[in-house]
C-alpha positions in Angstrom: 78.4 100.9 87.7 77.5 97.8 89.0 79.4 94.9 90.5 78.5 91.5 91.1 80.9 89.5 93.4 80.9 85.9 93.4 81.5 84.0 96.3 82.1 87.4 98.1 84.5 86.7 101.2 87.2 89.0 102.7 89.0 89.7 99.3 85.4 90.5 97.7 84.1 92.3 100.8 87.4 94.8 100.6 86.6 95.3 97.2 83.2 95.6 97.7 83.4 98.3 100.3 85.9 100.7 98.6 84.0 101.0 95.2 80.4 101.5 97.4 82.4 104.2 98.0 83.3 105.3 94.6 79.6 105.1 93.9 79.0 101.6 92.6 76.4 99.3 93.2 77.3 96.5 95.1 75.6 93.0 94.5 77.4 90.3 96.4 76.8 86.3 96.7 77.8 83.5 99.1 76.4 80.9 101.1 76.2 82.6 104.4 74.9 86.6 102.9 74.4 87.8 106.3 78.1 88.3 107.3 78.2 90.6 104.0 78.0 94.6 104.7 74.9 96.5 104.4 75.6 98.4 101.8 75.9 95.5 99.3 72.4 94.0 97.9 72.9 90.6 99.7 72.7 86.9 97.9 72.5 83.7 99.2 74.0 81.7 96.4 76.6 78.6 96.5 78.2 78.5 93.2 78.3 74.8 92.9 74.5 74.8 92.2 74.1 76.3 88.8 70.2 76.7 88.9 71.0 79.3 91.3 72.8 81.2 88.6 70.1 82.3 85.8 67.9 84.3 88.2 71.6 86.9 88.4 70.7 88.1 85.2 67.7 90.0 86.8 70.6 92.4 88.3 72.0 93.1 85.1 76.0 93.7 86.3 78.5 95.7 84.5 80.9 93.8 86.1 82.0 90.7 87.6 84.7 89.7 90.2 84.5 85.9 91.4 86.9 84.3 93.8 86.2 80.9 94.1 87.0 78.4 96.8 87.4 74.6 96.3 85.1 72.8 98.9 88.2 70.4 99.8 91.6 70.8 99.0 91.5 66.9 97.2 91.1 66.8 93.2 87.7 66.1 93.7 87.1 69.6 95.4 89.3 71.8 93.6 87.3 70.1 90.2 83.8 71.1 91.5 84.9 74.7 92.8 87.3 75.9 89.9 86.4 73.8 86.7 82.8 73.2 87.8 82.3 76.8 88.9 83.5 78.3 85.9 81.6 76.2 83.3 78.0 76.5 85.5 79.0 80.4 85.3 80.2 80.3 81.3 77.3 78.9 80.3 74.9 81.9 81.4 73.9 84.4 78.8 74.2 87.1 80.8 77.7 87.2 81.3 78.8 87.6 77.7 77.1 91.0 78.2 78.9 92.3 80.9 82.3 94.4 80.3 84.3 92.4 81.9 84.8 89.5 84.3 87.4 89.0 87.0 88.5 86.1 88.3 90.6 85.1 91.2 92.9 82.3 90.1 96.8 81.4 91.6 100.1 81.0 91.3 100.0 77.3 91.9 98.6 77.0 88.2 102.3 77.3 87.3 104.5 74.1 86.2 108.0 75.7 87.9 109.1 74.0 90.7 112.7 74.4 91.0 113.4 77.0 92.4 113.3 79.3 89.0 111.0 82.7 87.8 107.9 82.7 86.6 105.9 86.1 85.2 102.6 86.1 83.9 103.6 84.1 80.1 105.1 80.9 82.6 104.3 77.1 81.5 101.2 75.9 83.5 101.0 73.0 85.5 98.2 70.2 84.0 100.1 67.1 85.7 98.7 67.7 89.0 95.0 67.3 89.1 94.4 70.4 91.2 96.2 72.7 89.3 94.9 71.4 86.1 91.3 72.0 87.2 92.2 75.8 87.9 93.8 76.2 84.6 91.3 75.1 82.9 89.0 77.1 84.5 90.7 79.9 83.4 90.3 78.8 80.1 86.6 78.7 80.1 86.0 82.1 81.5 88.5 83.9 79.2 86.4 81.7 76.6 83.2 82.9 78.2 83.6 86.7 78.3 85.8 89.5 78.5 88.5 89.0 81.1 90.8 89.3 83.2 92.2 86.8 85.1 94.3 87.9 88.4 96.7 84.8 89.5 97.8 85.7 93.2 100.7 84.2 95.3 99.7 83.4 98.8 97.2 86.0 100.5 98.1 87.0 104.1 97.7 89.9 106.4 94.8 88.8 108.8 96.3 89.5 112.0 94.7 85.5 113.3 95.9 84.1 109.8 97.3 80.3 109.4 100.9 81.7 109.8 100.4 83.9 113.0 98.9 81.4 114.7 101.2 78.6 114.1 104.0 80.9 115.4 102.2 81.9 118.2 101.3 78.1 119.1 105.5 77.6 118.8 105.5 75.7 115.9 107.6 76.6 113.1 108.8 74.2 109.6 111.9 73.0 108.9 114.4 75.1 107.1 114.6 74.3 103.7 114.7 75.6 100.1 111.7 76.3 98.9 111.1 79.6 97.5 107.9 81.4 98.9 105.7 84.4 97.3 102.9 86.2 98.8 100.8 89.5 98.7 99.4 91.6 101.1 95.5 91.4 101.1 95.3 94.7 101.3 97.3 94.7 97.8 95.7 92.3 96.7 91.7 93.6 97.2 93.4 97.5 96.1 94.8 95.7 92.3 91.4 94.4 91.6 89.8 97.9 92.3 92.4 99.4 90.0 91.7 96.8 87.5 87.6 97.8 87.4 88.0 101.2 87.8 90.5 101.6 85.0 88.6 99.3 82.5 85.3 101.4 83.4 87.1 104.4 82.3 88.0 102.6 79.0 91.6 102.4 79.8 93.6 98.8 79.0 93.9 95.8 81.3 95.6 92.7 80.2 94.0 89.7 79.9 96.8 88.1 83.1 97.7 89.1 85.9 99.9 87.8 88.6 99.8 89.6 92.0 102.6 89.0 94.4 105.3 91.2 96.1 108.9 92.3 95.4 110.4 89.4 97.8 110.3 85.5 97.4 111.6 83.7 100.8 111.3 80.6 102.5 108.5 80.4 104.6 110.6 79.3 107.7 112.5 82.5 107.4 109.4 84.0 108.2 108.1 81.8 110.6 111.2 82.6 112.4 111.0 86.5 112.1 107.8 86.6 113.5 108.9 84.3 116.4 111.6 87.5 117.0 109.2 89.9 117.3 107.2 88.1 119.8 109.9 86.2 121.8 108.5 82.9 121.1 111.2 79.6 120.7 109.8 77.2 117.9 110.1 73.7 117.4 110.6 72.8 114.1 107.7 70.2 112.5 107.0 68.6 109.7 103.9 69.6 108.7 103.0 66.8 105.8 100.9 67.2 103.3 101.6 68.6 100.2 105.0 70.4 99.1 105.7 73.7 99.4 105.7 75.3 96.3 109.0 76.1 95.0 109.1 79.1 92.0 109.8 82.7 92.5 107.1 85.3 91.0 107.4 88.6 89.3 104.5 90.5 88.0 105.7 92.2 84.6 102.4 94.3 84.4 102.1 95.7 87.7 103.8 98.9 86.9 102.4 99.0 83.7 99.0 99.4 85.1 100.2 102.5 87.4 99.9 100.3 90.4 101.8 100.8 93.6 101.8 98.6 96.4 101.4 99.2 99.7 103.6 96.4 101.2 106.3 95.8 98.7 107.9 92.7 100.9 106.6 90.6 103.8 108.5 92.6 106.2 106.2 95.2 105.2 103.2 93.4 105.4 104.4 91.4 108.7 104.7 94.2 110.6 101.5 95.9 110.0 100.5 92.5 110.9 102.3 92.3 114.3 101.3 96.2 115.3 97.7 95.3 114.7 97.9 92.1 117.1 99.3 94.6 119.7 96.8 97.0 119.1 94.1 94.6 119.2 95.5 93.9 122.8 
């Protein structure tokens, strides 16, 4: 089989690397190729420019797995990496032959924001401009080809991630009541191998998929667990910007599928985090 990853960073480049292993092809894109592995047939592409598109049909992939990433986090950006992306890629002819396409999506497309469930059937969100531009983007690839589209809740478990370091610099947030969802990357990058390997062995994956853990807290009650484990007082900021999210994901399907994960909370996942810090002492 062979893959073609889209804007291939450390989500695509897990993925890459464990089905090189299964014996796939590899073919995998982005602006800067030569942090990308060895074993993957290298492309310099940026997705916003669709004339670099056409010439991928010369590789002829079975499969494709794109994670896009807005250039800016404005409307603006998320419009030309999401919506923009997605109708550049929908338009090639190429795709339509492939078996099936995979893209990376999230759980802010949802409308929730008090506090209550979503699963994979929730309303989505088309007030916000941001969100809207990711939803429909999902809407023109599932137009586009056969797909799947994998919605994850935050991705963490770089030991020099956002959250580490914010700890580690003694700032923390404000308690409050904003529910929080996440999933290991490790999870995360393993679901989407499960997802190709079971369709290329003609078994069923759903058209949606939301990938998160069994746990939904506060950030700050994280923020302040990690400060535990290190010693570290915080002082409580306000970090601005845009809220917090505030919803609590369940994945209906990922049982369904046969899939385990690895880190079923954050407490899981935190602490591999913090013993690979110390080990990388």
């Amino acid at each position: 089989m062979r893959l073609l990853i889209l804007g291939c960073g450390d989500i695509g480049t897990r993925v890459g690397l464990a089905l090189t292993k299964a014996g796939w092809a590899v073919i995998a894109a982005r602006r800067s190729p030569e942090k990308l592995p060895a074993a993957f047939t290298r492309l310099r592409i940026d997705m916003t420019e669709p004339q670099l598109l056409a010439p991928l049909e010369q590789h002829q992939p079975d499969y494709v797995l794109v994670t896009p990433t807005p250039p800016s986090y404005d409307a603006a950006g998320y419009q030309a990496g999401f919506l923009d992306v997605a109708q550049h890629l929908g338009a090639q002819p190429w795709l339509k032959l492939c078996q099936r396409v995979i893209w990376i999506s999230s759980t802010r497309v949802y409308r929730e924001a008090a506090g209550g469930w979503v699963d994979e059937h929730a309303p989505l969100n088309t007030e916000e401009p941001q969100a809207d531009s990711m939803v429909r983007a999902e809407a023109c690839i599932r137009r586009s080809a056969a797909s799947t589209v994998i919605r994850p809740a935050g991705v963490y478990g770089d030991p020099d991630g956002m959250l580490v370091r914010s700890v580690l610099s003694g700032r923390g947030s404000a308690p409050g009541a904003a529910f929080g969802n996440r999933i290991h990357r490790d999870d995360l990058s393993r679901l989407i191998v499960h997802c190709l390997l079971r369709d290329s062995q003609g078994k069923w994956v759903p058209p949606t998929i939301l990938a998160c853990d069994r746990d939904a807290t506060p950030t700050y009650e994280i923020e302040r667990w990690l400060a535990q484990q290190w010693g570290i007082s915080l002082t409580e900021q306000d970090t601005g910007g845009r809220p917090r999210a505030n919803r609590r994901c369940r994945s209906t399907l990922l049982s369904t599928l046969g899939f385990e994960l690895t880190y079923a909370t954050w407490r899981e996942g935190y602490a591999q985090v913090v013993s690979a810090r110390q080990s990388a002492k």
